[in-house]
C-alpha positions in Angstrom: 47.8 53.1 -69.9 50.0 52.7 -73.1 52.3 49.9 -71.1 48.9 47.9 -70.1 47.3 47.6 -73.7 50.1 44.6 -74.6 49.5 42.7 -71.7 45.6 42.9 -71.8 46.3 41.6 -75.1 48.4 38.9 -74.6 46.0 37.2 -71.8 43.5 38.1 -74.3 45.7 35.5 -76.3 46.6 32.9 -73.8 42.9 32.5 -72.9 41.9 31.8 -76.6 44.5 29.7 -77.8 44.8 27.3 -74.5 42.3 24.2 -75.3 39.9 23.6 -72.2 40.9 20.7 -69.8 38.7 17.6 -70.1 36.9 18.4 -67.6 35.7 21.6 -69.2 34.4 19.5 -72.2 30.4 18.6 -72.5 29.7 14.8 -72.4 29.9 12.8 -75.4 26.5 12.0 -77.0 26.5 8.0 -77.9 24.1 6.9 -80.6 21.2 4.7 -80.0 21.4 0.9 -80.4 19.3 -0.3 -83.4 16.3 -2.0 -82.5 16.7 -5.6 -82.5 15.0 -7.1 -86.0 11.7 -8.7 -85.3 11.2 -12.1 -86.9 8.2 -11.2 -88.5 10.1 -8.2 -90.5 12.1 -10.9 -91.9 8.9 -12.7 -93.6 7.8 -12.5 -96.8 5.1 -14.4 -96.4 2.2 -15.2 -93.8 3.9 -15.0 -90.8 2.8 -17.6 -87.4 3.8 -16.8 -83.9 2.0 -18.9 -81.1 3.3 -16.6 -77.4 2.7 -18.0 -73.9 1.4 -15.1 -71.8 0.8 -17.2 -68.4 -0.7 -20.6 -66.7 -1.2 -21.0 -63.5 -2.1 -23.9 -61.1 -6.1 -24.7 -61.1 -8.7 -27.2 -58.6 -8.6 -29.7 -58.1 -5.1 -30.7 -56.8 -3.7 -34.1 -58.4 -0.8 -35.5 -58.6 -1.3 -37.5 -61.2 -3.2 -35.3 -63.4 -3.2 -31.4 -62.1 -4.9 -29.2 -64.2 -3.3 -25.9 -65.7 -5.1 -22.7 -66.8 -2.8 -21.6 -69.9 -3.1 -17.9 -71.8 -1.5 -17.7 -74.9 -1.9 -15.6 -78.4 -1.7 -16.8 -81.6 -0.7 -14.5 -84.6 -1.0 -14.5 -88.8 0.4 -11.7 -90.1 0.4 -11.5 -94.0 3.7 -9.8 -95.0 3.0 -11.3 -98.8 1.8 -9.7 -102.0 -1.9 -11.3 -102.4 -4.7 -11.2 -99.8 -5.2 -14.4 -97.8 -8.6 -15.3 -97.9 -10.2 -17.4 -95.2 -6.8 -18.4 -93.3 -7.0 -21.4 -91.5 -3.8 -22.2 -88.9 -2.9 -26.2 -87.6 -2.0 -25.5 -83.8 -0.5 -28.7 -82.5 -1.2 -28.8 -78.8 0.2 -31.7 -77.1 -0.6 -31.4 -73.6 -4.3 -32.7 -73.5 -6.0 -29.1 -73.9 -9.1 -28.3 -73.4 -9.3 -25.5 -75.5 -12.2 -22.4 -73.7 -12.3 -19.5 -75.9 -10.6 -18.4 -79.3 -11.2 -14.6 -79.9 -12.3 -13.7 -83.0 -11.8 -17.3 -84.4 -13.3 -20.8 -84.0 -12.6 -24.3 -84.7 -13.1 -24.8 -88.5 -14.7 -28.6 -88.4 -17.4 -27.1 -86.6 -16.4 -28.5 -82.9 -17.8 -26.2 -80.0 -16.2 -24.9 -77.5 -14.8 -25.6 -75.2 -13.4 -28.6 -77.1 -10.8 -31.2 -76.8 -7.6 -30.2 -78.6 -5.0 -31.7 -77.1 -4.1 -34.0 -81.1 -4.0 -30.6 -82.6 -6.9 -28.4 -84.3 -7.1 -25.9 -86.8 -8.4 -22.5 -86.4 -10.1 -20.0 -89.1 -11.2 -16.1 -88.6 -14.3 -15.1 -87.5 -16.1 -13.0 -88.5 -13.1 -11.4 -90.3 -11.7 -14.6 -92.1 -9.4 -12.7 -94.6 -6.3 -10.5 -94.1 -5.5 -8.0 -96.4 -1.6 -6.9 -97.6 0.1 -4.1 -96.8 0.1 -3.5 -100.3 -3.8 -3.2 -100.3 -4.0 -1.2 -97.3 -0.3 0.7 -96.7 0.8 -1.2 -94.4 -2.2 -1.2 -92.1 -1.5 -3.5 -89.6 -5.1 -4.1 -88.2 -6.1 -4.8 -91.7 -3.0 -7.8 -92.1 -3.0 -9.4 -88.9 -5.3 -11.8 -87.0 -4.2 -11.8 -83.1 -6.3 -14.6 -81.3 -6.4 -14.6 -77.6 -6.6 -18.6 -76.5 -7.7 -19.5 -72.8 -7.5 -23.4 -71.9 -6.4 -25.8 -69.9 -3.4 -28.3 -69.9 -2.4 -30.9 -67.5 0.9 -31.8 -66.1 2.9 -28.7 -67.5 3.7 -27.1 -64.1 5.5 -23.5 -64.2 8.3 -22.8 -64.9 8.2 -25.3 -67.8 6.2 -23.8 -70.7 3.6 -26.3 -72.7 4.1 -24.9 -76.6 2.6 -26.7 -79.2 4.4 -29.2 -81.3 3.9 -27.7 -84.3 2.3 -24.3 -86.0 1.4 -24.3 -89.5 -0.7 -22.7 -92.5 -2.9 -25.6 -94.1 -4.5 -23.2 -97.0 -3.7 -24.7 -99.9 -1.2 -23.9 -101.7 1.5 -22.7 -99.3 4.2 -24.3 -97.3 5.5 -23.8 -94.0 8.9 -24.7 -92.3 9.6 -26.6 -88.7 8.7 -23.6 -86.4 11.4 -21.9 -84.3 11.8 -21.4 -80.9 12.0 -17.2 -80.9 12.6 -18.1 -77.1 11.5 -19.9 -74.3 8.0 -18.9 -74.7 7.3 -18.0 -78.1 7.4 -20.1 -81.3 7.5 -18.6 -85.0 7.7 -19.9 -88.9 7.2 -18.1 -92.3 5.1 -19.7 -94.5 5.5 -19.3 -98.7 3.4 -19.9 -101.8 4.7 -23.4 -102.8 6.6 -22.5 -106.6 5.1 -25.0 -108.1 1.2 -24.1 -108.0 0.5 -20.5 -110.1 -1.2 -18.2 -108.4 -3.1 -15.3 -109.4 -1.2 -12.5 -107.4 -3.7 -9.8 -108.5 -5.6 -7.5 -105.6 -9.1 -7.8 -107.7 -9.6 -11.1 -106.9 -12.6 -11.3 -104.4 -14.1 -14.7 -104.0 -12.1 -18.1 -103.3 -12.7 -21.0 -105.7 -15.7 -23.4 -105.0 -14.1 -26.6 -103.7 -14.8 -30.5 -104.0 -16.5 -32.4 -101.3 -18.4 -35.3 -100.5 -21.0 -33.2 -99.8 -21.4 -29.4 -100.6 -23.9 -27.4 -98.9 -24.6 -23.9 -100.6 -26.0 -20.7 -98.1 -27.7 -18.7 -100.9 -29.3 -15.0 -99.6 -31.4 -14.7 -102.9 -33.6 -11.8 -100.6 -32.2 -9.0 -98.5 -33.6 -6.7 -96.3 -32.7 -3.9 -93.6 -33.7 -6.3 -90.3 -33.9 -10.0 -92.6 -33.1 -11.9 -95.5 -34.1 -15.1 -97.2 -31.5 -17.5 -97.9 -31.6 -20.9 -100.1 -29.6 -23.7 -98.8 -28.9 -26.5 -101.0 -27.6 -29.8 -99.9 -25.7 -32.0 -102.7 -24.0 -35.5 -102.3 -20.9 -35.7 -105.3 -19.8 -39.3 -103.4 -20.4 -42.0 -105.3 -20.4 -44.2 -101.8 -21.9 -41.8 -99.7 -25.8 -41.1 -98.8 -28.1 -39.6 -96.5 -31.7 -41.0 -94.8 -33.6 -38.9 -93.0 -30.9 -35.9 -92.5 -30.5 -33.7 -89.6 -28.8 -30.1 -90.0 -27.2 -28.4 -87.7 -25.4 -24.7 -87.3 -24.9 -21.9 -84.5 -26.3 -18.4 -85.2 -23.6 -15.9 -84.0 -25.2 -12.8 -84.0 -28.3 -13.7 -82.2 -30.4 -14.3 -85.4 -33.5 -16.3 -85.2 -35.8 -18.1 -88.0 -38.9 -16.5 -88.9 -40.3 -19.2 -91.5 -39.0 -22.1 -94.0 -40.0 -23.7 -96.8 -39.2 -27.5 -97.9 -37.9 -28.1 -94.3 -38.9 -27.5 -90.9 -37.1 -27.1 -87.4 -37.1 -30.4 -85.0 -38.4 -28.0 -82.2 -40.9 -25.1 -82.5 -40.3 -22.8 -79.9 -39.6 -18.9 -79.7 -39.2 -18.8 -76.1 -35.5 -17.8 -75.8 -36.5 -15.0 -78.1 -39.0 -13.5 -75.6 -37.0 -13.9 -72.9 -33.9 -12.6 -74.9 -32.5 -9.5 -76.6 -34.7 -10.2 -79.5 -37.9 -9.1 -77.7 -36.3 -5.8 -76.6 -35.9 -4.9 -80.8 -39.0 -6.4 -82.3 -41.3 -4.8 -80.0 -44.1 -5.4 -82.5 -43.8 -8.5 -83.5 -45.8 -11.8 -82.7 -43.3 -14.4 -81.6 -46.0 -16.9 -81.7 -45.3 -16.6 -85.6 -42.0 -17.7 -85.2 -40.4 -21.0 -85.8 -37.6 -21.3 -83.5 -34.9 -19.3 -81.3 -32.5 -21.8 -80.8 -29.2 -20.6 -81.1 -28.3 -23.9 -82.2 -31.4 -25.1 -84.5 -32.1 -28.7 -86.1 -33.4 -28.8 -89.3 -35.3 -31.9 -90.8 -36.4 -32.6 -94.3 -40.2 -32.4 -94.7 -42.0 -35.8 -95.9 -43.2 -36.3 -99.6 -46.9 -35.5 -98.5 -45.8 -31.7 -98.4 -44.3 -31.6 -101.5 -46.7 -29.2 -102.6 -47.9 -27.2 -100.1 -47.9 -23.6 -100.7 -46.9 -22.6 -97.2 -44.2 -25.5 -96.0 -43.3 -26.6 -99.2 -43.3 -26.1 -102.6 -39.7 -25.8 -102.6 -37.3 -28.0 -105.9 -35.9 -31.2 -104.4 -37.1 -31.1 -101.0 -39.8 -33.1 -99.2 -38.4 -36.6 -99.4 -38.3 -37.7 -95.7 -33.9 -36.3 -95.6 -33.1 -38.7 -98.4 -30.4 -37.7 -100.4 -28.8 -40.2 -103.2 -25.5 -40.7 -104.8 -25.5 -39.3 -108.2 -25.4 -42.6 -110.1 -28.2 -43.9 -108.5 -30.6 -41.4 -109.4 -29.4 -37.8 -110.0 -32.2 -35.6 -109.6 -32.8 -36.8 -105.8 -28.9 -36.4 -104.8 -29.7 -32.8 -103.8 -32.1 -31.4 -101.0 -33.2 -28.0 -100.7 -35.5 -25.7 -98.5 -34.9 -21.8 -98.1 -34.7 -20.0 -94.6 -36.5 -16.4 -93.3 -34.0 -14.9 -91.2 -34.2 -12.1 -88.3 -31.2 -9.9 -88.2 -30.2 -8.2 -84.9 -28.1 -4.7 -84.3 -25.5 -3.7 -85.1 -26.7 -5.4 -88.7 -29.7 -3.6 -89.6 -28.7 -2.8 -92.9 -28.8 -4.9 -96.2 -25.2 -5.4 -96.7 -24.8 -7.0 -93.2 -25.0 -10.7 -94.0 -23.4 -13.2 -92.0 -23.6 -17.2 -92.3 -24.3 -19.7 -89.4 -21.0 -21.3 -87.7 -20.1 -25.1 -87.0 -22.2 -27.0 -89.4 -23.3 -31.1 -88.9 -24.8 -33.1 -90.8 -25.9 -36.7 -90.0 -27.9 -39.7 -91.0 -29.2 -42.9 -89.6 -27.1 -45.8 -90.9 -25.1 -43.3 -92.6 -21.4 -42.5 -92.7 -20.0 -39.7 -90.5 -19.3 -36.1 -92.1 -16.8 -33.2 -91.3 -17.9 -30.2 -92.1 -15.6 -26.7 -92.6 -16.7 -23.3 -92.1 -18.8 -21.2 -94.4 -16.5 -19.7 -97.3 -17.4 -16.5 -99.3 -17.5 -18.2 -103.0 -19.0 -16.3 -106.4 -22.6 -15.7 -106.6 -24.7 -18.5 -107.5 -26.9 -18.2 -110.2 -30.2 -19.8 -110.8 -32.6 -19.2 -114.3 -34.9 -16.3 -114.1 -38.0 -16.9 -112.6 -39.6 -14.9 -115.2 -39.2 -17.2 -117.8 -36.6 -14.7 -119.6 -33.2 -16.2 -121.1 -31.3 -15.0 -118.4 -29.7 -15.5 -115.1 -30.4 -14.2 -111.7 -27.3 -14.2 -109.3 -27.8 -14.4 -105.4 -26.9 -11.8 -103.2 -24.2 -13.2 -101.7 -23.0 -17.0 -101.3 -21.2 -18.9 -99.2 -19.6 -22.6 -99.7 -19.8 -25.2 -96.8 -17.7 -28.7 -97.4 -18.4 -31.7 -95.7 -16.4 -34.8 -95.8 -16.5 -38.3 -94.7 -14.4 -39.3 -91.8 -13.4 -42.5 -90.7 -12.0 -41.7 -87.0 -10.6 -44.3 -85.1 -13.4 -44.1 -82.3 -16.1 -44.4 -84.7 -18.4 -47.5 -83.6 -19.9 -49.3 -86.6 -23.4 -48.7 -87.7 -23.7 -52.9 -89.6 -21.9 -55.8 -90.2 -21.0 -58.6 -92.0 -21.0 -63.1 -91.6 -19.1 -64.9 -94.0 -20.3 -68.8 -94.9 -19.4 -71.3 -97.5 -20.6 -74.3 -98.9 -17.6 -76.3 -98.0 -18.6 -75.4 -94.0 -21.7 -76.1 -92.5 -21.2 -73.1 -89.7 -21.6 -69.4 -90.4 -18.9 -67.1 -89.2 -21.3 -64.2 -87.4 -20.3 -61.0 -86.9 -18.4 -59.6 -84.5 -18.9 -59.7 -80.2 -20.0 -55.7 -80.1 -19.6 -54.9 -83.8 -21.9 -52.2 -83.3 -20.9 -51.4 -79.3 -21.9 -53.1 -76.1 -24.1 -50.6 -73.0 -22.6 -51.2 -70.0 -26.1 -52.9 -68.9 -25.4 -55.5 -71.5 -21.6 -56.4 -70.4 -23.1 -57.2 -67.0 -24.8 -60.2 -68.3 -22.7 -61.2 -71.1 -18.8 -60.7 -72.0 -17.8 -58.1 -74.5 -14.3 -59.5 -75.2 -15.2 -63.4 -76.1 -15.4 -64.4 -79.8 -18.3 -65.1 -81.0 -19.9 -68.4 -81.3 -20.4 -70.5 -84.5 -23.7 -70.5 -85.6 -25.6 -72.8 -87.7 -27.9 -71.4 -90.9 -30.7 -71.8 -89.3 -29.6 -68.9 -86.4 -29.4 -66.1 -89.4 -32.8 -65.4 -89.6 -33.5 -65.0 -85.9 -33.0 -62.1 -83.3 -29.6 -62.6 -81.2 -31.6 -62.9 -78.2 -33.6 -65.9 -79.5 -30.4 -67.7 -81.3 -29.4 -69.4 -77.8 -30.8 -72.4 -77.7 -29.5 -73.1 -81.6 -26.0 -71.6 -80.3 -25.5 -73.9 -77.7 -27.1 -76.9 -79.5 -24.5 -76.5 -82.6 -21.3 -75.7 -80.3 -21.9 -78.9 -78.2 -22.3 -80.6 -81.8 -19.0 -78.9 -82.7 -17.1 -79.9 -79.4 -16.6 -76.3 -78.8 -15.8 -75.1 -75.4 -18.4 -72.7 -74.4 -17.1 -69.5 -72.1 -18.6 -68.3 -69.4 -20.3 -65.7 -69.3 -21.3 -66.1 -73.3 -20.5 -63.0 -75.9 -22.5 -60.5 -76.2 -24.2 -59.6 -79.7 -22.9 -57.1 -82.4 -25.9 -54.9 -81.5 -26.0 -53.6 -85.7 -29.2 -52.5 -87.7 -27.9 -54.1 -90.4 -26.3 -57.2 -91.1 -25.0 -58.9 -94.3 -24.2 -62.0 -94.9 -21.5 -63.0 -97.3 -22.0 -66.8 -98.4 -19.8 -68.7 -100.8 -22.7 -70.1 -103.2 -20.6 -72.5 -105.4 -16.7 -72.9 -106.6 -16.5 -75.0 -110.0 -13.9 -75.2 -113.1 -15.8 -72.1 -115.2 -16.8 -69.9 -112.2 -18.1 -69.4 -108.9 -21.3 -67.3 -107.2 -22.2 -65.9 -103.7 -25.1 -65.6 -102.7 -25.3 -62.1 -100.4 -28.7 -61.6 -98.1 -28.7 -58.2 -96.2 -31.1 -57.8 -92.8 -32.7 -55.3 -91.1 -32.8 -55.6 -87.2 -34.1 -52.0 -87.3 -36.9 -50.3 -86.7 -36.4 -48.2 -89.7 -37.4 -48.5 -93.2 -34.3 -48.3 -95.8 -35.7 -47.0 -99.5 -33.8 -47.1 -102.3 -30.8 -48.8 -100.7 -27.9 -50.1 -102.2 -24.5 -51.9 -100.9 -21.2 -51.7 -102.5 -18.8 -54.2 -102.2 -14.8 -54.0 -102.8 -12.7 -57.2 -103.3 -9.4 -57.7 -104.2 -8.9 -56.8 -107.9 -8.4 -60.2 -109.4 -12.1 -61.4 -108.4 -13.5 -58.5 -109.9 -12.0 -59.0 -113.0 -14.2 -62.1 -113.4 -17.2 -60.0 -112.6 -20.6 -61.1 -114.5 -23.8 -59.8 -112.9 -26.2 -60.1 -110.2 -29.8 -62.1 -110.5 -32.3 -60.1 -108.3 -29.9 -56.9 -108.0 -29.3 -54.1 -110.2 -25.6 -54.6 -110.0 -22.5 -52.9 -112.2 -18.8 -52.2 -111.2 -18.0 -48.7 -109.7 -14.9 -47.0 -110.1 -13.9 -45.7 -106.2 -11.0 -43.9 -104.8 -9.0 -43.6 -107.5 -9.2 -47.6 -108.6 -10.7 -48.5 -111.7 -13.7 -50.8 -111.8 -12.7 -51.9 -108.0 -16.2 -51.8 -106.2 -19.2 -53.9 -106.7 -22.5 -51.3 -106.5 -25.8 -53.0 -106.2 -29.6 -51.8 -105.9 -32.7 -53.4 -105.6 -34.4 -53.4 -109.4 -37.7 -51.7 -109.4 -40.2 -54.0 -106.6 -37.2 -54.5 -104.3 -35.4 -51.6 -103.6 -37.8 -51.3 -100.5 -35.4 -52.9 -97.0 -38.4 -52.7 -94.7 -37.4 -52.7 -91.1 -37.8 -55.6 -88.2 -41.3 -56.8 -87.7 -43.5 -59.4 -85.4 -43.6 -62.7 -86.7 -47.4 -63.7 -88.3 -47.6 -67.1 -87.3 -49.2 -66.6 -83.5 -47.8 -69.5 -82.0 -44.2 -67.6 -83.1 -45.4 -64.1 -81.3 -41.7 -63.8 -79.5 -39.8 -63.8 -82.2 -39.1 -61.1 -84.7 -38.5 -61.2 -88.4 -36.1 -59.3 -90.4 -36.7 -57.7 -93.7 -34.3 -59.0 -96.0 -33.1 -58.7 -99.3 -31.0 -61.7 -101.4 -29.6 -62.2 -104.9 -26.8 -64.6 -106.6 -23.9 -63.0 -108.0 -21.9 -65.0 -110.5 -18.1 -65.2 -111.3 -16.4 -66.4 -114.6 -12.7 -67.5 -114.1 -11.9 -66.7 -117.7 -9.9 -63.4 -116.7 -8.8 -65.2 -113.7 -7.4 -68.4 -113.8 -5.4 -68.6 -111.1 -8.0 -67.4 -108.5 -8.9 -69.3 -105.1 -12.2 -68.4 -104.2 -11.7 -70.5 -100.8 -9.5 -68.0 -99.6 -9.4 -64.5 -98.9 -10.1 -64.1 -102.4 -13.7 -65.1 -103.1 -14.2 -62.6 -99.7 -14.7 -58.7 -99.6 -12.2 -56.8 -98.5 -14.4 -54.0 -97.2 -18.7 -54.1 -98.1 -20.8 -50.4 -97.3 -23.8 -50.1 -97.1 -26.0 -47.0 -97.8 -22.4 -45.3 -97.3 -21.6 -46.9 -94.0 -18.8 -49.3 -93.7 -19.3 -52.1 -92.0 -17.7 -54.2 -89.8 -15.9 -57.8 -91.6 -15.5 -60.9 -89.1 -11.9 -61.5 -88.4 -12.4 -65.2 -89.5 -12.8 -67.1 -92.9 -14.5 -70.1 -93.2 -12.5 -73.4 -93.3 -12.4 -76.2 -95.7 -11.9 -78.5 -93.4 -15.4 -77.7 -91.6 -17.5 -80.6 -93.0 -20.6 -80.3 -94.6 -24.1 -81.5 -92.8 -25.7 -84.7 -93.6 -28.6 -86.1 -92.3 -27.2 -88.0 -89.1 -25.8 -85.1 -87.7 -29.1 -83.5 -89.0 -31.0 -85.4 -86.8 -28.4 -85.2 -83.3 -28.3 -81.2 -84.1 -32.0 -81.2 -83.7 -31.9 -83.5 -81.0 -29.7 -81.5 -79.0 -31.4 -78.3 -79.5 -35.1 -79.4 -78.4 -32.7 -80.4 -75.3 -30.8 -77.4 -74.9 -34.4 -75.4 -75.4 -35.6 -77.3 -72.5 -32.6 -76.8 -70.5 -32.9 -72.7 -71.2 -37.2 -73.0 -70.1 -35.7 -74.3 -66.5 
């Protein structure tokens, strides 16, 4: 046993000195790759990312045109250090969308869906319009981000190729966004940053936006609140100098199935609770009388009441309402440039409590003869306050407010509402307005042509219906040598016509004499035109005989518009009526208003009236522009003596004659 002790200790030995082969050894453990960074991690500001999800091929099959369903998600994340409040994103889409659904947003100028986006839109939140920063929240990503799920369609995109938009990009103001990034084939990301030179307030207190300018501002006041209602104030105010309202119409979508109980100082177009008994809302208010209620509509019209209710206790009896949806520019009389009427509301659940208060969506306003407004979405803005009803030296503040902005558009499509004819007294023929100045139905373009100039016409033609101007149309043109076409033009088809007439042109000065119609059937109080020429004719400027008249300072420019009104006894445009004399019963008389304006050349010697510069360069009326001939009158056109007198009457009485076979 004493010989085997060594040698047990010796393998003993071997076995702990020899290394293991390589095969004895465990596996190597590798580390994990890092993640890959996302883009958004590398913003320090409000990050955009617009993803394609999927499209696919849709009916009806067209070569030419084929339709495309297209899913896609559009993200805001705010990665800054101050909450973004009511974030509004431009999506360029370039491939003739039709835009279907938008979770969880809409289209801020108030457009329905579905809607055609295919120039671009911009998208706000709703109903959450604000995302919060992770400092606010640690880091709380449902509380940051806004994910919108779009549905559409596109056309002529076919798979694989993937329709992006052009462009994503925050239009808040204030910040400023780079050219977006391909992140790859189907995604497209940018970071957007406060611009350094605007200060901002970076605190987390801040809670409301700013009120912001428009042309017009409409205020949503809820001065009552209840569990299942609340009363809101709406108040309508015009700050453009240009702009105006007659007989207004107001429009919005209730979101959350709300209905109008009552109002004061305005009154829906339709009366009718039907979609309330037949909806949701019957199931809650088991008890009450619908027959009480003013309307359902999910999307209502709202009309100003007439002056006559101006003091009824039950419809009106409201400040500044009740003046037939008249509401004035500021310089023309400030205490009737705002409308108001308030609004009973029904709530439904989940918002029967008193803190659950949520504005209509997609507001429209509109006038007749009026110019066009854009309206954004509802913003949360300070509460407004108003003088205690008590009579105390105080003020009471709403319950909660909210700010809608409307602004006058000029879009390309728009057709005309008026127009204008230019004459002079070195021409004997007036310059009419323009073939369709005010659109052409497809009826009409059967029976006359849309695209011919219009004819001359003599002075005697202005004060008559288009329809009975023929005879004295064709009588002057043959008198002019003028080549008639076949078929004729059609008329401008406008309300409202103005006529522009070069008066006199002489050493000291010059004058126009300006006579507006109304081919309407509409009365216009309180009107007023405004009339913009090139800035060496207004220097010279002097006043207006029958109109109240006084240069305007517009757009920027300083003393660059003419503004007129009727002085008290004819500010009243009545509207188109029969004639009196009975052997004249076909024909149909204007209202019109005229007046002189006079010129001094003292400021302006070198002026030439003759040319484009005794002519406006753009003339409104009641906030409508309307639509300037393409000609100017010539010097060259003779003026009418009495030979040609006699042969123009001559050849109408024939022409007349002609026209009765």
């Amino acid at each position: 046993m004493g010989f085997l002790l060594p040698v047990l200790f010796g393998v003993l030995l071997l076995f702990t000195v020899t290394p293991p082969s390589m095969s004895q050894l465990p596996p190597t453990i590798m580390a994990p790759a890092p993640a890959p960074i996302s883009p958004s991690d590398l913003c320090n500001g409000i990050f955009l990312s617009y993803e394609f999800i999927l499209g696919r091929k849709i009916p009806p099959n067209d070569t030419t045109d084929q339709p495309y369903r297209f899913e896609s998600v559009l993200t805001v994340l705010n990665n800054g250090r101050e909450e973004l409040k009511e974030w509004r994103v431009f999506v360029g889409f370039q491939h003739n969308e039709i835009l279907i659904s938008a979770t969880d947003a809409l289209i801020v100028n108030g457009t329905e869906l579905p809607a055609l986006v295919g120039n671009g839109t911009i998208l706000g939140g709703y109903p959450v319009s604000d995302l919060k920063t992770a400092i606010q929240t640690a880091g709380d990503l449902k509380q940051m981000t806004a994910e919108i799920e779009l549905v559409g369609t596109q056309f002529m995109v076919a798979p694989p190729a993937i329709p992006l938009p052009s462009n994503i990009s925050l239009v808040n103001d204030g910040w400023l966004c780079p050219e977006p990034t391909l992140q790859s084939k189907r995604e497209l990301t940018t970071c957007c940053k406060r611009d350094a030179n605007i200060t901002v307030n970076t605190t987390i207190t801040t809670k409301f936006l700013p009120r912001q300018p428009g042309d017009l501002t409409i205020m949503y006041d809820v001065i009552r609140a209840y569990d299942q209602n609340y009363l809101t104030e709406v108040t309508m105010e015009n700050h453009n100098p240009l702009g105006r309202l007659d007989h207004w119409e107001l429009s919005f979508d209730w979101m959350r199935d709300e209905f109008i109980q009552k109002m004061q100082g305005a009154y829906p177009t339709v009366v009718d609770a039907t979609k309330c008994i037949f909806g949701p809302q019957s199931l809650i208010y088991t008890g009450l009388d619908f027959a009480d209620v003013l309307t359902c509509e999910r999307r209502p019209i709202i009309i100003d009441l007439p002056p006559t209710k101006k003091d009824d206790t039950t419809l009106g009896n409201i400040p500044s309402c009740c003046r037939n949806g008249t509401i004035l520019p500021r310089i023309m009389d400030p205490s009737k440039s705002v409308s108001v009427f308030t609004m009973q509301v029904a709530k439904m659940p989940p918002d029967f409590n008193r803190s659950a208060l949520f504005p209509p969506q997609n507001w429209r306003i509109k006038g007749t003869l009026n110019p066009d407004y854009s309206c954004g979405p509802p913003v949360r803005v300070s509460p407004t306050f108003y003088p205690d009803p008590s009579g105390m030296p105080t003020n009471k503040s709403s319950f909660a407010s909210w700010q809608i902005v409307c602004n006058i558009t000029q879009a390309k499509t728009e057709i005309p509402k008026c127009c204008v004819s230019f004459s002079a007294f070195f021409n004997d023929s007036i310059i009419p307005c323009n073939t369709c100045a005010c659109g052409c139905v497809s009826e009409t373009r059967r029976t006359c042509s849309a695209e011919s100039p219009p004819l001359l016409i003599p002075p005697e033609a202005l004060l008559l219906p288009f329809e009975n101007r023929t005879a004295l149309t064709l009588a002057w043109n043959a008198l002019k040598h003028k080549t008639l076409p076949n078929p004729m033009p059609c008329g401008d088809n406008c309300g409202v016509s103005i006529n522009w007439h070069m008066a006199s042109d002489y050493r000291g000065g010059w004058t126009v004499r300006i006579t507006i119609f109304n081919w309407g059937e509409i009365d216009f109080p309180n009107w007023f035109l405004a009339v913009q020429m090139k800035k060496p004719a207004l220097l010279g400027f002097e006043k207006a005989y029958s109109f109240n008249a006084s240069l305007l300072s517009v757009d920027g420019g300083v003393n660059n518009t003419i503004f007129m009104e009727g002085l008290p006894g004819l500010d009243y445009l009545v509207a188109e009526a029969d004639e009196k004399d009975p052997k004249k019963k076909n024909v149909r008389i204007p209202g019109k208003q005229q007046s002189v304006i006079q010129f001094s050349k003292k400021l302006t010697p070198g002026i030439n009236v003759a040319e484009r510069d005794g002519f406006p360069a753009k003339v409104i009326f009641n906030g409508e522009e309307c639509l300037l001939p393409d000609l100017l009158p010539m010097a060259s056109g003779g003026r009418r003596n009495g030979a040609i007198t006699v042969l123009f009457f001559i050849m109408f009485y024939v022409a007349t004659f002609m026209i009765l076979l």
